[in-house]
N, C-alpha and C positions, 0 to 999 in steps of 0.2 A: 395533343394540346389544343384547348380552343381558344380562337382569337377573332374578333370581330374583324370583318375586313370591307371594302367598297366594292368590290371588283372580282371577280374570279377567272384568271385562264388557263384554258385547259392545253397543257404541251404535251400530253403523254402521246409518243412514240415519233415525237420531234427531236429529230440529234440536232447537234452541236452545228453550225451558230443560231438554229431556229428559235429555240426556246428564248434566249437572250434577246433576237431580234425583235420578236411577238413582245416579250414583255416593257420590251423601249416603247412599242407603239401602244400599247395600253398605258404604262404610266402617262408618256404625252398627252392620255387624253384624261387624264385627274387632275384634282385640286392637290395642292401643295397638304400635307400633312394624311393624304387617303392610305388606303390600304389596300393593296392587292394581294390576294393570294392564287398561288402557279403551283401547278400538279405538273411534275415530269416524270421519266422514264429514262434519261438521260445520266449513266451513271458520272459522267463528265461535268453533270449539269450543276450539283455542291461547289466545283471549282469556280466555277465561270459563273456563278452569281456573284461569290462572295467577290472575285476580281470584279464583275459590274458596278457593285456597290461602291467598291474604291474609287473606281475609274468617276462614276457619276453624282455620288454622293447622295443618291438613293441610299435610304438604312434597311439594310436585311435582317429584322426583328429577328428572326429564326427560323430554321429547316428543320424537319425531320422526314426518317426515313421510314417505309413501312412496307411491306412486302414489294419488294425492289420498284416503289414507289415515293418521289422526293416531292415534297409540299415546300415552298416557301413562301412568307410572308416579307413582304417588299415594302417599304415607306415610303411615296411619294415626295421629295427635299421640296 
């Protein structure tokens, strides 16, 4: 899927709570309404977004998965 973003970080081969921590501190540093997109490696990693997004009200536009490679696009609230 393509989707314009602001930002890109790269977590591949960051476990669990890395990825999630990395992308607290890039959203932090956006404008309210940007776009990040997160590349992991983290099969754990689909849970613990979508729980991020609850938790901060950050919008998780959408994931997908690609040769055991998970892309998320993140909304800066």
């Amino acid at each position: 899927m393509k989707m314009d973003y602001n930002k890109e970080l790269d977590a591949r081969g960051l476990n669990c709570p890395l990825p999630i921590l990395k992308t607290k501190k890039a959203l932090a540093d956006m404008l309210s309404g940007e776009i990040l997109r997160v590349i992991a490696t983290d099969p754990g990693a689909v849970r613990d977004f979508q729980a991020f997004a609850k938790q901060t009200g950050n919008e998780l536009l959408s994931h997908a998965e690609e040769e055991k490679e998970f892309t998320f696009f993140m909304k800066r609230k």
